[in-house]
DRENPA-3360 file (N, C-alpha, C; in nm, 2 decimals, always signed):
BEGIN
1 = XXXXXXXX = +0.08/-0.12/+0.00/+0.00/+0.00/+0.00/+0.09/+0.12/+0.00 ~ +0.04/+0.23/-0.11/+0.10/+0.31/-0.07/+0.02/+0.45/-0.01 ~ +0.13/+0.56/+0.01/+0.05/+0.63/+0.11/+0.09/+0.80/+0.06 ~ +0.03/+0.84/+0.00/+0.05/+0.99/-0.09/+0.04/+1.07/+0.02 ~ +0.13/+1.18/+0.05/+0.15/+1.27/+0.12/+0.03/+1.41/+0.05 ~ -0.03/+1.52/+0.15/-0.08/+1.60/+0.05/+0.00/+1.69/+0.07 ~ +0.06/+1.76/-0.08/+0.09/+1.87/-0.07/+0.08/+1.95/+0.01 ~ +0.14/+2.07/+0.09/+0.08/+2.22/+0.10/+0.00/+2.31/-0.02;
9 = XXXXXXXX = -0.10/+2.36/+0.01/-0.14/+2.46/-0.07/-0.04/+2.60/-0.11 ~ -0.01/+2.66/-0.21/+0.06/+2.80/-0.25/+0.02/+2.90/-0.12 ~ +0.03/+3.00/-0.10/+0.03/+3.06/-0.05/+0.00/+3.18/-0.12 ~ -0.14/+3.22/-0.18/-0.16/+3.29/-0.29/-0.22/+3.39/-0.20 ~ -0.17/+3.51/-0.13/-0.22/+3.61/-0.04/-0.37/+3.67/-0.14 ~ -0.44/+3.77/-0.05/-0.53/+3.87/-0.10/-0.45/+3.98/-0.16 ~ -0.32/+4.03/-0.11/-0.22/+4.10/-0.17/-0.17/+4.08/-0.32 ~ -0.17/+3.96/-0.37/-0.12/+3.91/-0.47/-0.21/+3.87/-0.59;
17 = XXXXXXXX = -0.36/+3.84/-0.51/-0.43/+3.84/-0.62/-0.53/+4.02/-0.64 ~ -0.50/+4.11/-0.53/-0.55/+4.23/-0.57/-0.47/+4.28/-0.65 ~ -0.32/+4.28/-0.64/-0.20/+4.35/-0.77/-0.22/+4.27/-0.89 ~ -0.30/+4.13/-0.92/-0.31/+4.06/-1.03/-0.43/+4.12/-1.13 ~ -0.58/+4.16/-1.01/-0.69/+4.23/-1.07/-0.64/+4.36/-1.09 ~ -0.57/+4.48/-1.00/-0.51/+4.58/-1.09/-0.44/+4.59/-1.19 ~ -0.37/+4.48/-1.22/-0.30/+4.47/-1.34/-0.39/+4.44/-1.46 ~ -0.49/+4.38/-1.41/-0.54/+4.33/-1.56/-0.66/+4.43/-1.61;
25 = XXXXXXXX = -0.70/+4.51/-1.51/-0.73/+4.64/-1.51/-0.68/+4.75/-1.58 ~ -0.56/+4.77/-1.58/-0.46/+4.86/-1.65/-0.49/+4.81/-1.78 ~ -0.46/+4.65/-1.79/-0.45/+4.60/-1.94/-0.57/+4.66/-1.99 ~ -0.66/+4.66/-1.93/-0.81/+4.70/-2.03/-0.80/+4.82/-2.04 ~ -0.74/+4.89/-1.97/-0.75/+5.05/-1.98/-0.69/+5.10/-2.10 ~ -0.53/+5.00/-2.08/-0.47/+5.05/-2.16/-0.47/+5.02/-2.31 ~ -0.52/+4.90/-2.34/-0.59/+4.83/-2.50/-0.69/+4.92/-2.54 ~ -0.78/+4.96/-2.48/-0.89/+5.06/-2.49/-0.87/+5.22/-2.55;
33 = XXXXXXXX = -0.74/+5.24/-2.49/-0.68/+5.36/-2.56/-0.61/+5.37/-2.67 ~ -0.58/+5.26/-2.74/-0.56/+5.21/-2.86/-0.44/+5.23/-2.91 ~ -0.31/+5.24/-2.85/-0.19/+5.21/-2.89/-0.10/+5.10/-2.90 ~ -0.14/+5.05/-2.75/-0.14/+4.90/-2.69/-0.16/+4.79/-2.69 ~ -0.14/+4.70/-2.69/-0.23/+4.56/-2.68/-0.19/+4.50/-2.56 ~ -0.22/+4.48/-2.50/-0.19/+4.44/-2.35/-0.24/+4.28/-2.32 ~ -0.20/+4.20/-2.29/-0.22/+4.07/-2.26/-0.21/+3.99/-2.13 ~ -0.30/+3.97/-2.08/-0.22/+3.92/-1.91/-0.30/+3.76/-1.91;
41 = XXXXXXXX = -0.23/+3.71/-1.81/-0.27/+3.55/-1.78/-0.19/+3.51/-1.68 ~ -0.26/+3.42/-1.60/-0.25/+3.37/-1.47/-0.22/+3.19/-1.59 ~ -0.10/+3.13/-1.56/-0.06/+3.01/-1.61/-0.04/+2.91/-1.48 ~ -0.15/+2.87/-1.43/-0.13/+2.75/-1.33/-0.07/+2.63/-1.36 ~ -0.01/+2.59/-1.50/+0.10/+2.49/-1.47/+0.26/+2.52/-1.41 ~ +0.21/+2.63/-1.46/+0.38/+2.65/-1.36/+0.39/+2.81/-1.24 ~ +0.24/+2.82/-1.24/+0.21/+2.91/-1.17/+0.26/+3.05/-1.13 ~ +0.24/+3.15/-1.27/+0.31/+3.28/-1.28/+0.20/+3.35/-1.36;
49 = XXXXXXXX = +0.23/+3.47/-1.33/+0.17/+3.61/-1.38/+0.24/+3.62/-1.52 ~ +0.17/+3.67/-1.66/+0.23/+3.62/-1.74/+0.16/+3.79/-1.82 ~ +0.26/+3.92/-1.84/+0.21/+4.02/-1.92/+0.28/+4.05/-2.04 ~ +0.22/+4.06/-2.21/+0.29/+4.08/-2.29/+0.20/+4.22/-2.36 ~ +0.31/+4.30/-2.37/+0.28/+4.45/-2.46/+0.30/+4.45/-2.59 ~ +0.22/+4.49/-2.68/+0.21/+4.45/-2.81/+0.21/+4.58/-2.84 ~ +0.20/+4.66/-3.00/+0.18/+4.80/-3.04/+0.12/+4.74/-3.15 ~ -0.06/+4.76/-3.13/-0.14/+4.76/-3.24/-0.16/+4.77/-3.38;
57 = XXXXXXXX = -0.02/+4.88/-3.43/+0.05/+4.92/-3.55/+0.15/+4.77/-3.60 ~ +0.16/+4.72/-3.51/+0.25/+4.57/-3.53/+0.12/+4.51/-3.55 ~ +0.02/+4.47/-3.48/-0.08/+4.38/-3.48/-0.09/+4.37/-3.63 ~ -0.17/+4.50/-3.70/-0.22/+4.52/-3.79/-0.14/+4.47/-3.93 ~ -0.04/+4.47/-3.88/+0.06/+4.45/-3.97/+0.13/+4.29/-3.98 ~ +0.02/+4.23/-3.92/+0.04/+4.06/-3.88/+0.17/+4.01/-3.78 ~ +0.23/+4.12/-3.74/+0.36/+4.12/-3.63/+0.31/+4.09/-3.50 ~ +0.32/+3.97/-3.40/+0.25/+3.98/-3.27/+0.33/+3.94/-3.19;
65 = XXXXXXXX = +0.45/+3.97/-3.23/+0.58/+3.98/-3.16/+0.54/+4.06/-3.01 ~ +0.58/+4.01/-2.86/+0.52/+4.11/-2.77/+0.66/+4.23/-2.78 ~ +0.63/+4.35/-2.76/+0.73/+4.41/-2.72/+0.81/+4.44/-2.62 ~ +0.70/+4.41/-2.53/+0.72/+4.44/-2.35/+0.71/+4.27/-2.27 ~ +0.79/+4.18/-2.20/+0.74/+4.04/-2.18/+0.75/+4.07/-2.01 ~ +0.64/+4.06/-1.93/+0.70/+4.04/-1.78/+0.62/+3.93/-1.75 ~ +0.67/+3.91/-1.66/+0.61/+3.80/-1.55/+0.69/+3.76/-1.45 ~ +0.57/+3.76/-1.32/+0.63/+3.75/-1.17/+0.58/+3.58/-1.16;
73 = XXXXXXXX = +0.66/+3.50/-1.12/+0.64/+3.39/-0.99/+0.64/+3.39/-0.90 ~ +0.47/+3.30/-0.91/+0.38/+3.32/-0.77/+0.40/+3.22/-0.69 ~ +0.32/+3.20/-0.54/+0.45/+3.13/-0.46/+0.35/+3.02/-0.55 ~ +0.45/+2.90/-0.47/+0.41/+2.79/-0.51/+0.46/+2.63/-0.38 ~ +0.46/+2.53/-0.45/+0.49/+2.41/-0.35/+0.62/+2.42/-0.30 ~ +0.70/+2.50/-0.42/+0.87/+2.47/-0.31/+0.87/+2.62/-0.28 ~ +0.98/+2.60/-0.11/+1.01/+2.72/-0.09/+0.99/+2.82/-0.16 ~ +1.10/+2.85/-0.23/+1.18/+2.94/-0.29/+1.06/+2.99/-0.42;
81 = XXXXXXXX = +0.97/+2.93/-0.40/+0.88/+3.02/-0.57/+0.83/+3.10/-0.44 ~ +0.82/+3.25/-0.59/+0.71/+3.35/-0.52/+0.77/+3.43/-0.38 ~ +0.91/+3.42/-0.32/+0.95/+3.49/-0.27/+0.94/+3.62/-0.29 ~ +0.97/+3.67/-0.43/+0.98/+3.81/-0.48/+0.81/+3.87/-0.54 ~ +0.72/+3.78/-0.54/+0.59/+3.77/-0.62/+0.55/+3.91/-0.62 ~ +0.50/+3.98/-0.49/+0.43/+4.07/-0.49/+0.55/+4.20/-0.56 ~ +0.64/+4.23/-0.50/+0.77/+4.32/-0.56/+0.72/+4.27/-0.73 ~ +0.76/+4.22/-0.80/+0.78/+4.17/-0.92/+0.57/+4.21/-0.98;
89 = XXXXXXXX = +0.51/+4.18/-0.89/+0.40/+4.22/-0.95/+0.36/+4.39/-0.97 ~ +0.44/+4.43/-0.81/+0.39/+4.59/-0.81/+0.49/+4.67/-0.95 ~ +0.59/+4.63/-0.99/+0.72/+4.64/-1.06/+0.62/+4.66/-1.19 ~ +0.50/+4.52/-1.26/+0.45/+4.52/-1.37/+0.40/+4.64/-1.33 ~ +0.29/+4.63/-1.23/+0.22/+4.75/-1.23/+0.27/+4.89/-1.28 ~ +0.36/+4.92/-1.24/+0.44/+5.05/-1.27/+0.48/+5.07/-1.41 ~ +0.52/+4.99/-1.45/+0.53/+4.94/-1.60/+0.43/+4.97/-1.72 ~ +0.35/+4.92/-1.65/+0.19/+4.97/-1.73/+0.14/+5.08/-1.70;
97 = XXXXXXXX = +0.15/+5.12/-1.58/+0.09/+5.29/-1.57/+0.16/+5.39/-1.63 ~ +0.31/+5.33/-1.70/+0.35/+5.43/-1.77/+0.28/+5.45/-1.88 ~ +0.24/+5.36/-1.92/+0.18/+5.34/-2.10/+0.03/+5.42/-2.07 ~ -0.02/+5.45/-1.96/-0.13/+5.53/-1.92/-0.16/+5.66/-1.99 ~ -0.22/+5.70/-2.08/-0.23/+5.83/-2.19/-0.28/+5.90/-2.10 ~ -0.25/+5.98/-2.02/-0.31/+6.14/-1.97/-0.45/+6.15/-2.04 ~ -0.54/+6.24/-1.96/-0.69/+6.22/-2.04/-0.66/+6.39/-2.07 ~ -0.73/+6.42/-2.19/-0.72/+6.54/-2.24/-0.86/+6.61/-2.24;
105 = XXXX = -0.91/+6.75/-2.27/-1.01/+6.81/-2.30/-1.12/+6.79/-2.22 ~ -1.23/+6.73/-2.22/-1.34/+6.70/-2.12/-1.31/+6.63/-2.01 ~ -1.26/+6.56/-2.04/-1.19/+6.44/-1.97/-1.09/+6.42/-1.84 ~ -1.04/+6.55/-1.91/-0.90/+6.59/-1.79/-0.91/+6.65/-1.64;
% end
């Protein structure tokens, strides 16, 4: 007989998944203002935050090369993942709010 250990669960804070919803937030913001293409994804086989920046002018042009590649690892089963998670997440964040277009005229 044998006898399977269970895992620990990740350690996926409320911290980690609110910088994941702000991020993917930004992405919409920032696709929406139409220079950008912005792509985010949560990849649970190997459990990481996964953002690629694209420039629409490339899209169109059949290029979907990302321009911009980040991604943080989130914690996971061994120690050592997800140590840096939230840093590495707040880092994308910053990243993206640069791409942020100032609102102009009514708006501003």
């Amino acid at each position: 007989m044998t006898t399977v250990a269970q895992l620990p669960a990740p350690v996926l804070t409320q911290a980690h998944r609110d910088a994941m919803a702000y991020i993917q937030d930004l992405a919409i913001t920032i696709t929406l203002q139409g220079v950008y293409a912005v792509s985010t994804e949560y990849a649970g086989h190997v459990h990481t935050f996964n953002v690629d920046v694209m420039l629409f002018s490339d899209t169109a042009l059949g290029n979907y090369t990302a321009r911009k590649v980040m991604y943080a690892s989130l914690p996971g089963r061994a120690p050592y993942m997800g140590e840096q998670a939230l840093r590495e997440l707040q880092a994308i964040a910053r990243e993206l709010e640069a791409l942020l277009t100032p609102p102009t005229g009514d708006a501003a």
